[in-house]
C-alpha positions as CSV (number, residue, x, y, z in Angstrom):
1,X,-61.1,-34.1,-114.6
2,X,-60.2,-35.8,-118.0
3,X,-62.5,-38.1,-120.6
4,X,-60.9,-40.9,-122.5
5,X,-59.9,-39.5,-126.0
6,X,-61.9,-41.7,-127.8
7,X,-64.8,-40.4,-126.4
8,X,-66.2,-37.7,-128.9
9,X,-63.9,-39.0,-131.7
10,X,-60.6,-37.7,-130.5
11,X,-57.5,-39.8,-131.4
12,X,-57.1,-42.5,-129.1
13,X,-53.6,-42.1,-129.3
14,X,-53.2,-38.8,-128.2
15,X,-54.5,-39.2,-124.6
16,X,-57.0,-38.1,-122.1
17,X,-58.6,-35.0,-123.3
18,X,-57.6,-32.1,-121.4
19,X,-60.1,-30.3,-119.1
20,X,-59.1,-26.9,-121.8
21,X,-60.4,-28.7,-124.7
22,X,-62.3,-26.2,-127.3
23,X,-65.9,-27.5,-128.4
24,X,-67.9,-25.2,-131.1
25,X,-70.9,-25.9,-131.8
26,X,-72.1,-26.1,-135.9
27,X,-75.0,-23.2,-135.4
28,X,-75.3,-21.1,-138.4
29,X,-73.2,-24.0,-140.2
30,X,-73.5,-26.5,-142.9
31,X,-71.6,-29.3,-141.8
32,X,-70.8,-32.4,-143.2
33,X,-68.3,-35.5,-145.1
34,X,-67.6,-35.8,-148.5
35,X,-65.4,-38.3,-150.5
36,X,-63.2,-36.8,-152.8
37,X,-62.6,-38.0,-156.6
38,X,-59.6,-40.3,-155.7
39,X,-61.0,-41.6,-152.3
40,X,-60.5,-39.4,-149.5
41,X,-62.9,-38.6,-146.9
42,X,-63.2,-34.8,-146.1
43,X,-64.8,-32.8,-143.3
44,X,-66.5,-29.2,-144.4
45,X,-67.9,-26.4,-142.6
46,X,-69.5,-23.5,-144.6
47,X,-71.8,-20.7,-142.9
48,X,-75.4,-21.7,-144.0
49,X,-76.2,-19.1,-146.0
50,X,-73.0,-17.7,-147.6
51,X,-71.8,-17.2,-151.5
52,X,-68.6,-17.2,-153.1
53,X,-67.0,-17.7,-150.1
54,X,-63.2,-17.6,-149.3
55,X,-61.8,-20.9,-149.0
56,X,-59.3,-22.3,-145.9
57,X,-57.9,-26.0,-147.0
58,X,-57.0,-26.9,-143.4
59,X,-54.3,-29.4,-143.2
60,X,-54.8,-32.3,-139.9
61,X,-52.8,-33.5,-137.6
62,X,-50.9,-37.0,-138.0
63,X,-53.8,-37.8,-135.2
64,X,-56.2,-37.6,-138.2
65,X,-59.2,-36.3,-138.7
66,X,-60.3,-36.4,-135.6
67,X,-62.6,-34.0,-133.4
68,X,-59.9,-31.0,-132.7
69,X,-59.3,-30.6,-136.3
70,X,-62.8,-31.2,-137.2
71,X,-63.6,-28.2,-134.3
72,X,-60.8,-25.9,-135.9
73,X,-62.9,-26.5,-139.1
74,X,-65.9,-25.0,-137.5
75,X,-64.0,-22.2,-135.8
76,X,-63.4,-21.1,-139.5
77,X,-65.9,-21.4,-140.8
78,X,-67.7,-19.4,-138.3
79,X,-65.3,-16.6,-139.3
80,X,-67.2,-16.7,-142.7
81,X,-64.8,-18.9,-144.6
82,X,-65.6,-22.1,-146.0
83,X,-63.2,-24.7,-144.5
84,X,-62.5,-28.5,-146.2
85,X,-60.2,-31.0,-144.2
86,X,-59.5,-33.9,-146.4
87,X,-58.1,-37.0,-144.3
88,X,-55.1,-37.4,-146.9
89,X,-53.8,-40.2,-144.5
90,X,-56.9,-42.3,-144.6
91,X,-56.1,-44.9,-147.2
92,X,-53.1,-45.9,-145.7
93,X,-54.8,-46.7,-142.3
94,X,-56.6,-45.0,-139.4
95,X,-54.1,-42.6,-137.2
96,X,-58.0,-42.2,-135.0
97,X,-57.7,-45.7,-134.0
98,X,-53.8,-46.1,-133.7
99,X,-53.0,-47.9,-130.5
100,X,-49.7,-45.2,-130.1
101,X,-47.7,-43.3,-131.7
102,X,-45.3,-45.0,-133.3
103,X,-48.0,-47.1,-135.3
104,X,-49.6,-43.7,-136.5
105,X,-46.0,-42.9,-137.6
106,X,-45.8,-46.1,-139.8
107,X,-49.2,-44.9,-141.0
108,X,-47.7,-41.4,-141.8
109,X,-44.7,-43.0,-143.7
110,X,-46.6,-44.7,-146.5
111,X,-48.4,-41.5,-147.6
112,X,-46.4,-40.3,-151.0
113,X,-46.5,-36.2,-150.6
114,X,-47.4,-36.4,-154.3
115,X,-50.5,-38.0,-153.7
116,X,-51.0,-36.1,-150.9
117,X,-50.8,-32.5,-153.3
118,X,-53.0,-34.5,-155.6
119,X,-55.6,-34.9,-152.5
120,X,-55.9,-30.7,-151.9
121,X,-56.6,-30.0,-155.7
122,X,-59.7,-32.2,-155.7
123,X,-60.7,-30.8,-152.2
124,X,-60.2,-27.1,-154.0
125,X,-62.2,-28.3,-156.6
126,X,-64.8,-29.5,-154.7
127,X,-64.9,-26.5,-152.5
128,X,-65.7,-24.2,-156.0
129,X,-68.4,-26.6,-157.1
130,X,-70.2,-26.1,-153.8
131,X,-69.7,-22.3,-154.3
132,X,-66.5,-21.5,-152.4
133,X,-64.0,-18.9,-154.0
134,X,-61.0,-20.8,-154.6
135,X,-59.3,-17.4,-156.1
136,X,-59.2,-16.7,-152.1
137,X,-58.4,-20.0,-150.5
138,X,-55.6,-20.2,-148.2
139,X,-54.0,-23.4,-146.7
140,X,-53.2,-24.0,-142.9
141,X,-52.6,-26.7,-140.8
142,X,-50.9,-28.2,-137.7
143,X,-47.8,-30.4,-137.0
144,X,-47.5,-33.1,-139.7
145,X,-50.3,-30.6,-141.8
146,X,-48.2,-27.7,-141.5
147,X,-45.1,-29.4,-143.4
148,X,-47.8,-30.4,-145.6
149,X,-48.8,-26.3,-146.0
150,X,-45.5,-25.4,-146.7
151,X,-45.1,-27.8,-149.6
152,X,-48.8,-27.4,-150.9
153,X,-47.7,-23.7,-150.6
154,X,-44.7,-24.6,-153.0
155,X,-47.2,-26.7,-155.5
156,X,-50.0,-24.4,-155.8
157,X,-48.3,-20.8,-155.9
158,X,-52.1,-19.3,-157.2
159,X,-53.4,-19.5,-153.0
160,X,-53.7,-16.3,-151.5
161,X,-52.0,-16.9,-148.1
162,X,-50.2,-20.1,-146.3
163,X,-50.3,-20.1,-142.7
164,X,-48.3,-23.7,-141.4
165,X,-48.4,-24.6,-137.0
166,X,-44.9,-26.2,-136.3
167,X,-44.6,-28.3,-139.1
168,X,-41.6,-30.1,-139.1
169,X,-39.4,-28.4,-141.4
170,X,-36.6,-31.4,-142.0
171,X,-36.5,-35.2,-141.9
172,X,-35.2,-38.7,-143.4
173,X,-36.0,-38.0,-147.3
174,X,-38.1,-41.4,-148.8
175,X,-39.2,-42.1,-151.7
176,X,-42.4,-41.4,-150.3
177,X,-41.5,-38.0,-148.9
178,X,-38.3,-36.9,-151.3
179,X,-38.4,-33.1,-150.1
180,X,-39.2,-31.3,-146.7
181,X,-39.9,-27.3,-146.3
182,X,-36.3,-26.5,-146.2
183,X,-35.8,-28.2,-150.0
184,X,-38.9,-25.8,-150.8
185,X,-38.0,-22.3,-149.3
186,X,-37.0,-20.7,-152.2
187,X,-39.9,-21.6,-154.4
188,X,-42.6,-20.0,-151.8
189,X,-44.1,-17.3,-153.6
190,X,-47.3,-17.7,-151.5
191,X,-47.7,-14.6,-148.9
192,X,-46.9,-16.9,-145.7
193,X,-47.3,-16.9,-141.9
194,X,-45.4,-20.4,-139.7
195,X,-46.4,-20.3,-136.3
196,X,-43.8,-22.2,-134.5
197,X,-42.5,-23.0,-130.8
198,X,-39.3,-22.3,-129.4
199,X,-39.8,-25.0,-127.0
200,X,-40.1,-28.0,-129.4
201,X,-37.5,-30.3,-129.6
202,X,-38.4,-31.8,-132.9
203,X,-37.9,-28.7,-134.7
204,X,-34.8,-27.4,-133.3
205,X,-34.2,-23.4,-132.7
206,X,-31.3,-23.2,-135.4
207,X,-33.5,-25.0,-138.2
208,X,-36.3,-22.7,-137.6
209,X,-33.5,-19.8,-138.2
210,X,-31.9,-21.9,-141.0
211,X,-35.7,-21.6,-143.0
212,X,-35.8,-17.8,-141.9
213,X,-32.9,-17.4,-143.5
214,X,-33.3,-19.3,-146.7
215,X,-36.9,-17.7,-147.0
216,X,-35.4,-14.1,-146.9
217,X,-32.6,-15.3,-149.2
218,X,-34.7,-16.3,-151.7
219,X,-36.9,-12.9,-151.2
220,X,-40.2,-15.5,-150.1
221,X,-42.9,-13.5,-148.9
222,X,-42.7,-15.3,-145.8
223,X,-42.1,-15.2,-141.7
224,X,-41.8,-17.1,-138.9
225,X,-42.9,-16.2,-135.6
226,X,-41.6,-18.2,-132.3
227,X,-43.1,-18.5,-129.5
228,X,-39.7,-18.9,-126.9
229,X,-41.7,-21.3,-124.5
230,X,-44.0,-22.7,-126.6
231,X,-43.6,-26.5,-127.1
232,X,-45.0,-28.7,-130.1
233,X,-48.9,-28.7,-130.5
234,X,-49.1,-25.5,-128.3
235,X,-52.3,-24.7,-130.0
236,X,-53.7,-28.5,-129.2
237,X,-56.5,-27.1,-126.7
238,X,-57.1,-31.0,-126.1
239,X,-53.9,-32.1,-124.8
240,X,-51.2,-31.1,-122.1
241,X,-49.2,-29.3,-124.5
242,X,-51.7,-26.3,-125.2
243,X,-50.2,-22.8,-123.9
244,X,-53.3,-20.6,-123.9
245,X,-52.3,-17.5,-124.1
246,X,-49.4,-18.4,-127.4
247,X,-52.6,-20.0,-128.8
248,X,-54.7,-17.5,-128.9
249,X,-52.3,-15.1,-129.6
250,X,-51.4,-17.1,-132.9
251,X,-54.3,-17.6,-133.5
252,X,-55.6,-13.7,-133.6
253,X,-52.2,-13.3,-136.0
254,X,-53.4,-16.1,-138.3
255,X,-57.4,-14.5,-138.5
256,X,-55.2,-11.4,-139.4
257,X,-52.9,-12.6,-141.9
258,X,-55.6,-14.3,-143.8
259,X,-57.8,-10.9,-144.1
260,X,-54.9,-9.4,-144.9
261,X,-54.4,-11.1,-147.9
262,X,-58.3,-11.1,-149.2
263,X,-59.0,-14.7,-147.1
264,X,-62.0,-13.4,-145.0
C-alpha cells in the first residue's frame, strides 16, 4: 500500500509515501532547475505560454526540495502563477538524503536566516528576468518554510501577499537564527494568511494566540486560521499527517487570498 520515500525523490527521512500522495503532472508547463547567483539550486514551474506573470516564491520543507514541494510548485503554477523554490538549505547538506530527522535538523541549524533572505531576492530576480511580475509575487511555504515566509514577509514588505503553513513561530535564538516570527509581528506590513493546526504540539495553542495578538496589536494586516484537529504537516498529502479535507480547505483559502490581493 506504501512505496519507499526515496522512490520518486521524496525525502528519505520522511517515510513511506502515503497511498494519498498528490502527483501533477507538468502538461502545459515549463519546468525546470536553475542555480541562483550565490549557489542555490531552484525548482520552477511557469505555464508554457504565459507573460508577466504573478510570481509565488514557495518556501520548502526542512525535508528539502524534494518531490511534494517540487509537486506544490506545479500545482501553482497550473493556477497561472509562475512558482520558484529555491533549496536555501542545500549548501549546508542534503535534508533529501538525511538518514532521520535529527541529522536534517543539524542541517537546518547551520543555515544563517540572513543568507537565507539573501537566497529569495536572487530567486525574485530571476523570476523577473524570465518574465515573471515580481510587483505581484507572494511568498508561501510549509513548516520550517513557513517561519521562513513570515520573516521574508518582514524583509521584503513590497510582496503582495504572505501566506505561511504552520511554521514554527518560536525557538532557541542562534546566531544563525537571531529572530523567529514572534520577534517580527509588528513589522508585517505584508497582507498575510498562516494556516496553522490546533493539533501540533510544536506550535502550542497559546503561541499561535500570543502572534494573533501581537499582529492585531501592532495593526498587521494579518490572520491566523486553526484548524482544531489538525496536526503539523496537515497539508503533507505524502505522509500520515495529511487531513484531507483541512488541506483542501486551506488550500481553497490560500488560492483566495492570493487573488485577492492581485496574485493570480
Amino acid at each position: 500500500m506504501t512505496q519507499e520515500s526515496t522512490d520518486k525523490g521524496f525525502a528519505a527521512a520522511a517515510g513511506a509515501v502515503s497511498i494519498h500522495v498528490i502527483r501533477t503532472d507538468a502538461e502545459g508547463l515549463e519546468t525546470g532547475f536553475a542555480t541562483l547567483p550565490g549557489g542555490a539550486p531552484a525548482y520552477y514551474a511557469r505555464p508554457e505560454h504565459g507573460r508577466n506573470l504573478p510570481v509565488v516564491l514557495l518556501a520548502e520543507e526542512i525535508f528539502g526540495l524534494h518531490e511534494h514541494i517540487r509537486d506544490v510548485a506545479r500545482r501553482l503554477a497550473k493556477l497561472g502563477l509562475f512558482v520558484i523554490a529555491p533549496d536555501y538549505l542545500a549548501r549546508y547538506g542534503d535534508p533529501m538524503t538525511a538518514p532521520d530527522i535529527d541529522a536534517i535538523r543539524a542541517i537546518v541549524a547551520k543555515v544563517p536566516d540572513v543568507e537565507t533572505m539573501g537566497v529569495f531576492d536572487e530567486a525574485l530576480a530571476f523570476v523577473e528576468g524570465k518574465g515573471g511580475d515580481v510587483d505581484h509575487a507572494a511568498i508561501t511555504g510549509f513548516c520550517w518554510g513557513g517561519r521562513i515566509a513570515w520573516l521574508y514577509a518582514a524583509h521584503n514588505p513590497r510582496l503582495a501577499a504572505c501566506i505561511p503553513w504552520y511554521g514554527r513561530l518560536d525557538g532557541a535564538r542562534t546566531k544563525e537564527q537571531p529572530r523567529w516570527p514572534i520577534d517580527v509581528a509588528s513589522e508585517i506590513k505584508v497582507q498575510t494568511l498562516g494556516l496553522y493546526g490546533g493539533d501540533d504540539p510544536s506550535i502550542p495553542y497559546d503561541l499561535i494566540l500570543t502572534m494573533k495578538d501581537k499582529l492585531a496589536e501592532a495593526g498587521a494586516p494579518a490572520d491566523i486560521i486553526l484548524y482544531d484537529q489538525a496536526p503539523h504537516g496537515f497539508f503533507a498529502d505524502y505522509r500520515p499527517s495529511y487531513r484531507e479535507r483541512d488541506a483542501h480547505d486551506a488550500w481553497g483559502r490560500m488560492v483566495a487570498f492570493l487573488r485577492a490581493q492581485g496574485v493570480g
